[in-house]
C-alpha positions, -999 to 999 in steps of 0.1 A, spaced: 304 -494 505 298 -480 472 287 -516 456 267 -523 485 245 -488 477 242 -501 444 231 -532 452 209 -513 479 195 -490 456 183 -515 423 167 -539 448 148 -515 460 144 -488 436 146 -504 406 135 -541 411 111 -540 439 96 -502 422 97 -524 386 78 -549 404 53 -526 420 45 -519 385 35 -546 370 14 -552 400 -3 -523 394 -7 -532 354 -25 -567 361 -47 -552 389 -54 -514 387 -42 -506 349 -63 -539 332 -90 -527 353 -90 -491 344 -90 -502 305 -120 -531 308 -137 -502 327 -129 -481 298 -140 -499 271 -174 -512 291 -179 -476 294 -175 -467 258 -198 -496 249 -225 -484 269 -225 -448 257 -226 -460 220 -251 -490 218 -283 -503 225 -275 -538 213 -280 -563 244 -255 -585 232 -230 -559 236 -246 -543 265 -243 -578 286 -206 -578 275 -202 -545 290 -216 -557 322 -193 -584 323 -162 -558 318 -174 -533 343 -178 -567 368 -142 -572 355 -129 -539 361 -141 -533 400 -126 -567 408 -91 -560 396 -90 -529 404 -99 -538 440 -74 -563 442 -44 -537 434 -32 -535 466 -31 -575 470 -10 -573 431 12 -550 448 24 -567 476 27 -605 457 46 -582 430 68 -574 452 76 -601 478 80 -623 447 109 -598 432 125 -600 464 126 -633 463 107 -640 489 92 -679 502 63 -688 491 43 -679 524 59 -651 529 49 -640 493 16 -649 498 9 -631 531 25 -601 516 -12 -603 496 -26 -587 531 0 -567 539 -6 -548 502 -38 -548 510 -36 -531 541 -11 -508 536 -29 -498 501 -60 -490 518 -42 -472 547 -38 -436 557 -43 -407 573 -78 -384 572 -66 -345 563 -80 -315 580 -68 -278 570 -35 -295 560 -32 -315 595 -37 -351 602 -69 -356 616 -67 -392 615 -38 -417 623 -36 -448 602 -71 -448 592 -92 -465 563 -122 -438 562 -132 -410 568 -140 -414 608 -136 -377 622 -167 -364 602 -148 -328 588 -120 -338 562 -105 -355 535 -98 -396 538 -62 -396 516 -53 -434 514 -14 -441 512 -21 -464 484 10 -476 461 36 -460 482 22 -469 517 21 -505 498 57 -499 482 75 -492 520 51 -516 542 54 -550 517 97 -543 515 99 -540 551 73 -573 558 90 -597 532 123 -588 543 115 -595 581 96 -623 569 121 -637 553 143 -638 581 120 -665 602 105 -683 570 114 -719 569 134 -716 602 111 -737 623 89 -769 629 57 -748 629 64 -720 595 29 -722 586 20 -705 616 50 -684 626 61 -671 593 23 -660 584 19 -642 613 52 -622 616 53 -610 586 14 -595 587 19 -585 621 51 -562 608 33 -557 579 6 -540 601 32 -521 620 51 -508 589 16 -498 579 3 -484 607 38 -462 612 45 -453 579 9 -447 558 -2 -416 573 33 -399 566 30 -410 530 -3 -396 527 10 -361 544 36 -358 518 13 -370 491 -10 -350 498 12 -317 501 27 -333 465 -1 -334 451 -15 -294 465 14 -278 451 15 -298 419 -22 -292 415 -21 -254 429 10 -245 405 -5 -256 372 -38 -240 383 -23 -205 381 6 -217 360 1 -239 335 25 -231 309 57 -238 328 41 -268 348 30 -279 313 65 -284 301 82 -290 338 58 -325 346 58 -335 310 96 -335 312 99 -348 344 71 -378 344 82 -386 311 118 -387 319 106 -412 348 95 -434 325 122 -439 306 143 -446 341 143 -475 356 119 -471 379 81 -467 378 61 -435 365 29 -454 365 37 -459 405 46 -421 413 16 -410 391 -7 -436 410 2 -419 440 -1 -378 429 -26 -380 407 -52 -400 433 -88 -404 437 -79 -386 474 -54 -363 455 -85 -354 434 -105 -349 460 -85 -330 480 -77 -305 452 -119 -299 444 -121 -291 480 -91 -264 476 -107 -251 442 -75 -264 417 -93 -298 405 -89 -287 374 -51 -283 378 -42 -314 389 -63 -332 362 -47 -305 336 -11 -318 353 -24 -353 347 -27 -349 309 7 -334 309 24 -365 321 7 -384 299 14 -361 270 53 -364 284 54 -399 285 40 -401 254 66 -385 235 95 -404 249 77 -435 242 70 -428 209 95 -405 203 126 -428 210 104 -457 188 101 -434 157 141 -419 157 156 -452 161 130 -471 134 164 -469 110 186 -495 129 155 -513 147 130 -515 124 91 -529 129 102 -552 160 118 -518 180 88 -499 168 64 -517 184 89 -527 218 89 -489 223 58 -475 212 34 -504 228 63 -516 252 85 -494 267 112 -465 262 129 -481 291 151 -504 262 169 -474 254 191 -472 289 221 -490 279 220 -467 252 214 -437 270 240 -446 298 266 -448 270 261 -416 252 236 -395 270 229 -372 240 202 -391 226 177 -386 255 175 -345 240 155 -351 215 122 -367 229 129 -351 262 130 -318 237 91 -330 224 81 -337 257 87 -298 270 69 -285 235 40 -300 236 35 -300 275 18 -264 275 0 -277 243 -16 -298 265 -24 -276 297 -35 -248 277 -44 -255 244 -61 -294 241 -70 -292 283 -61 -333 280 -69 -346 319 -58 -376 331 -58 -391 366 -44 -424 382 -11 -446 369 -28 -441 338 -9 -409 336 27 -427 336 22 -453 314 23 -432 279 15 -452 250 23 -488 267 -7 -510 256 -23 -474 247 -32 -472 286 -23 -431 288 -51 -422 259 -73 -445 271 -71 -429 309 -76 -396 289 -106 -412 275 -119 -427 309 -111 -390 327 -126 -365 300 -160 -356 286 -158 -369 247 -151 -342 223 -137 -333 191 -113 -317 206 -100 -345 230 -97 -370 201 -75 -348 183 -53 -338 207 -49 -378 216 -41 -377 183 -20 -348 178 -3 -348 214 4 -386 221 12 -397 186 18 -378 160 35 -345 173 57 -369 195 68 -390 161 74 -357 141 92 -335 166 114 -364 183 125 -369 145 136 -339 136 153 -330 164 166 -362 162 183 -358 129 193 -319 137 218 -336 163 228 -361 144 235 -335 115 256 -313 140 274 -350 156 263 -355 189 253 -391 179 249 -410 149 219 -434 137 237 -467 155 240 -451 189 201 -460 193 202 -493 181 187 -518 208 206 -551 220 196 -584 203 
């Protein structure tokens, strides 16, 4: 029983969420960063060279990012191992189940399973990633169960597994939005009138996310939403949710960076750049076999959290705020969310890079100096 769980638990949890991911990276992520850059192009040129290329990005950026829900559910079905038309039907069914929800009014559903706002009063709050994440598992696995089992497939095997895609959707969507949106209230309501201790409790947590394996950039997709967003203006705590935004960046920052500067002894350039630009995720094995070593960015992460709520004010929305300092996608969705200031470039600066590399370091070598672990315990596996 136990093994089974386990194998229950990464399929699902780890492989199909790790999947969901990178679904979300070559859809919503590359699209948030060409709309990024387009953006910065057009506020600092006249040039028409570079304005045109800017155009081209922005075209670049609304198609991917309207195709995340189709990444998602290919993403996934294709982790599962799922046939080909299976996988490929699993397109709609991310789609779908991405764009599905429930319409919220006075913290009651208004709306079952709907894609707009139809009820006139209200707020449309879209399941997105984790309506995608249930309704795509349960449609490839049913899927798979009639794929390539008889004479007509290409007819049977398309339309089960959308038609239980649309079920799973349909059922499941609206309660995802209920508890995201409650999620995202609280979480936006708490650092509004708290933003000290929600500065260092969602930097620690969202950062220690990240270096799970499982997906931050998923669970931040789905709190820190464009209906999360909205939601929280209409309730008067915008400001905290974006504030709680920054935070998780700021959080995933420092274990990012943090874990690439301590070990740079026994990994050198290559497990610099893995871990800074890559992923803190490398670290598990390490971290499963002596658990101390996770202190010291974890440590950075709750310092400089209330830096960021109360004295930088860094805001960040999306999956951008549980990606950290992979492909530089966290200070870049600071960039995308905030007005441009003095202020925000140096606490990118300070909070996401260099604090992260200073603190995780010398806490680093504290422990070290009192045993808890020595230098090797961080080196990564060939």
């Amino acid at each position: 029983m136990k093994e089974k769980l386990k194998a229950f638990g990464k399929r699902y949890f780890i492989d199909a969420m790790g999947a969901m991911a990178l679904g979300l990276f070559a859809s919503l992520l590359i699209g948030t960063i060409f709309g990024t850059v387009a953006d910065l192009i057009t506020k600092n040129t006249t040039a028409s060279a570079l304005l045109w290329i800017a155009s081209c990005f922005t075209t670049v950026a609304s198609y991917a990012k309207a195709a995340t829900g189709m990444a998602i559910g290919v993403a996934i079905a294709y982790k599962l191992g799922a046939k080909p038309l299976v996988v490929f039907s699993c397109a709609a069914v991310g789609a779908m189940s991405n764009a599905m929800g429930a319409v919220m009014n006075g913290g009651a559903i208004a709306a079952w399973a709907s894609t707009s706002n139809t009820v006139g009063e209200g707020i449309f709050y879209s399941a997105g990633p984790a309506g995608a994440f249930f309704a795509v598992i349960i449609a490839a696995e049913i899927g798979q169960l009639v794929a390539g089992k008889t004479k007509v497939d290409i007819l049977v095997t398309p339309v089960v597994t959308l038609l239980v895609g649309f079920a799973a959707s349909w059922l499941l969507c609206p309660l995802v939005s209920y508890v995201m949106y409650y999620l995202g209230v609280f979480i936006a309501t708490a650092t509004t009138f708290a933003p000290f201790w929600m500065g260092i409790a969602v930097s620690v947590v969202v950062g220690v996310i990240l270096t799970l394996p499982i997906s931050s950039a998923a669970i931040c997709a789905m709190i820190f939403s464009a209906s999360a967003l909205t939601a929280a203006e209409a309730a008067g705590t915008a400001t905290g949710l974006l504030l709680a935004g920054g935070a998780a960046t700021v959080g995933c920052c420092a274990q990012m960076v943090g874990f690439a500067v301590m070990s740079f002894r026994v990994n050198g350039w290559g497990g610099l750049v893995s871990q800074g630009l890559g992923t803190s995720m490398l670290q598990m094995p390490n971290i499963c076999r002596k658990p101390q070593v996770w202190i010291a960015p974890t440590l950075a992460a709750a310092v400089l959290g209330p830096f960021s709520t109360l004295l930088f004010k860094l805001e960040c929305t999306g999956v951008s705020a549980g990606m950290g300092t992979c492909g530089m996608v966290g200070p870049i969705g600071i960039i995308s969310t905030m007005e441009h200031s003095a202020m925000m470039w140096l606490g990118i600066l300070v909070l996401c890079i260099v604090a992260p590399a200073v603190l995780s370091l010398l806490f680093s070598l504290l422990m070290e100096k009192l045993g808890w672990y020595s230098k090797e315990d961080l080196r990564l596996a060939d």
